[in-house]
Rosetta silent file (secondary structure, phi, psi, omega in degrees, C-alpha in Angstrom):
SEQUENCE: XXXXXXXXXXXXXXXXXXXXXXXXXXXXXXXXXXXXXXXXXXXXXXXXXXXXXXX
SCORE:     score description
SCORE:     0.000 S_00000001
   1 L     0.000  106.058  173.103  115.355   99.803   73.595 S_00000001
   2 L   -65.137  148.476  175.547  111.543   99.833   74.485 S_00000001
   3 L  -141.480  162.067  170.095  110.506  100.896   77.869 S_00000001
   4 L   -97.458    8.971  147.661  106.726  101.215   79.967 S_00000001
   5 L   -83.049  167.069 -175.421  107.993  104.793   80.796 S_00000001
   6 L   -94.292  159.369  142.967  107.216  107.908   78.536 S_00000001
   7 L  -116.735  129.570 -161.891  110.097  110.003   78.051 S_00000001
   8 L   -93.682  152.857  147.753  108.772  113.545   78.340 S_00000001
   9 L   -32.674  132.446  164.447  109.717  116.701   76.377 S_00000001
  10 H   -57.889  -34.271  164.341  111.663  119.710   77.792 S_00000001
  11 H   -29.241  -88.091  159.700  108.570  121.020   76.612 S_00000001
  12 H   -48.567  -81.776  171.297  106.261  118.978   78.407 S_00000001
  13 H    11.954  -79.904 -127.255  108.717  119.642   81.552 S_00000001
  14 H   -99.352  -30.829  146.935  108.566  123.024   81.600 S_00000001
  15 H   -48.977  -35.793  167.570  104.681  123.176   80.827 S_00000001
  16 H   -69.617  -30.600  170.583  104.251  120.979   83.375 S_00000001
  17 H   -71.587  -68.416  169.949  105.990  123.508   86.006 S_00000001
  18 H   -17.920  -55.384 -171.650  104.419  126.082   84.890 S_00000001
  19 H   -62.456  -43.586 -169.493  100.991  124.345   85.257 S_00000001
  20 H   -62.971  -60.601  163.496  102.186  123.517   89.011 S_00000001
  21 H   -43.123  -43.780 -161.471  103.229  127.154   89.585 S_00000001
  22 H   -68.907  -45.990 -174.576   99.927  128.759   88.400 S_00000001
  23 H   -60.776  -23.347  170.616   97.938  125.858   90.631 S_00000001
  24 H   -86.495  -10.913  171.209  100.147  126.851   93.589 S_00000001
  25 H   -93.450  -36.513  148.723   99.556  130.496   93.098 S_00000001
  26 H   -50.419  -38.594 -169.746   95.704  129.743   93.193 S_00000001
  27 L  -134.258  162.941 -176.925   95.308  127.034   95.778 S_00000001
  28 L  -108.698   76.058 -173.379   96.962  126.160   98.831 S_00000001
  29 L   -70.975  129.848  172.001   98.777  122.954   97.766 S_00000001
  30 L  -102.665  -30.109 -178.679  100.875  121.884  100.123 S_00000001
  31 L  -126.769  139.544  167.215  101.667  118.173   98.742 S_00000001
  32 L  -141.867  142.060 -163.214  101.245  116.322   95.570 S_00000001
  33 L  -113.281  144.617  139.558  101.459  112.688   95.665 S_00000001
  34 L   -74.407  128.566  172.806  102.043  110.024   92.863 S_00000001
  35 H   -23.748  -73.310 -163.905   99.540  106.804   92.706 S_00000001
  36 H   -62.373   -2.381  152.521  103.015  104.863   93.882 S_00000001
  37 H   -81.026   30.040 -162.887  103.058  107.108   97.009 S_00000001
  38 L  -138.230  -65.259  160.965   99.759  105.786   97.757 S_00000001
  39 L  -106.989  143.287  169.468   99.779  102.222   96.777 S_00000001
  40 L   -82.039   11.571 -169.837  102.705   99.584   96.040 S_00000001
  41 L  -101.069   -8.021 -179.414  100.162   98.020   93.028 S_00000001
  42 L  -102.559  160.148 -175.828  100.657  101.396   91.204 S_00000001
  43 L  -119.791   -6.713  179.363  104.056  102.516   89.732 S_00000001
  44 L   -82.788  157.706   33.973  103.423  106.315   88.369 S_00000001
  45 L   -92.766  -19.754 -178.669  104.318  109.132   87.625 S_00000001
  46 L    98.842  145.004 -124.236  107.418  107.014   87.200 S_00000001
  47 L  -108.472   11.659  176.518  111.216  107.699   87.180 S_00000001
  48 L   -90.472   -5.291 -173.744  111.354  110.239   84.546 S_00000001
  49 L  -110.578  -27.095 -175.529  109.160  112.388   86.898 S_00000001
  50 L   -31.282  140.334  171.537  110.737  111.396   90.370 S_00000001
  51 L    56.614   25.692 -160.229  111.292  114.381   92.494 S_00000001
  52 L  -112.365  -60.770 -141.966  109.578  116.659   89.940 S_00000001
  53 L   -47.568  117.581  153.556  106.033  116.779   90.749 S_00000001
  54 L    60.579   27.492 -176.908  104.975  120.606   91.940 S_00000001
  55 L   -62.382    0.000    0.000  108.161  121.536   93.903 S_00000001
């Protein structure tokens, strides 16, 4: 079944926390936003990411 989301890697996952951790150990992020928490014309990161980004 084709889809317009990626399906990501555990890999990719768990590099991506990692990347989030080190950037949160460096800077003082308090929020990270997806385009569609910004605008309704954009639709990323998308539902394989929902609730992921930098927790």
């Amino acid at each position: 079944m084709a889809t317009f989301w990626h399906r990501y890697t555990e890999r990719q996952k768990r590099l991506l926390r990692e990347i989030c951790r080190l950037l949160k150990q460096h800077y003082p992020i308090r929020y990270v936003v997806g385009h569609s928490d910004i605008t309704d014309r954009k639709q990323d990161p998308g539902p394989e990411l929902h609730g992921f980004m930098c927790k």
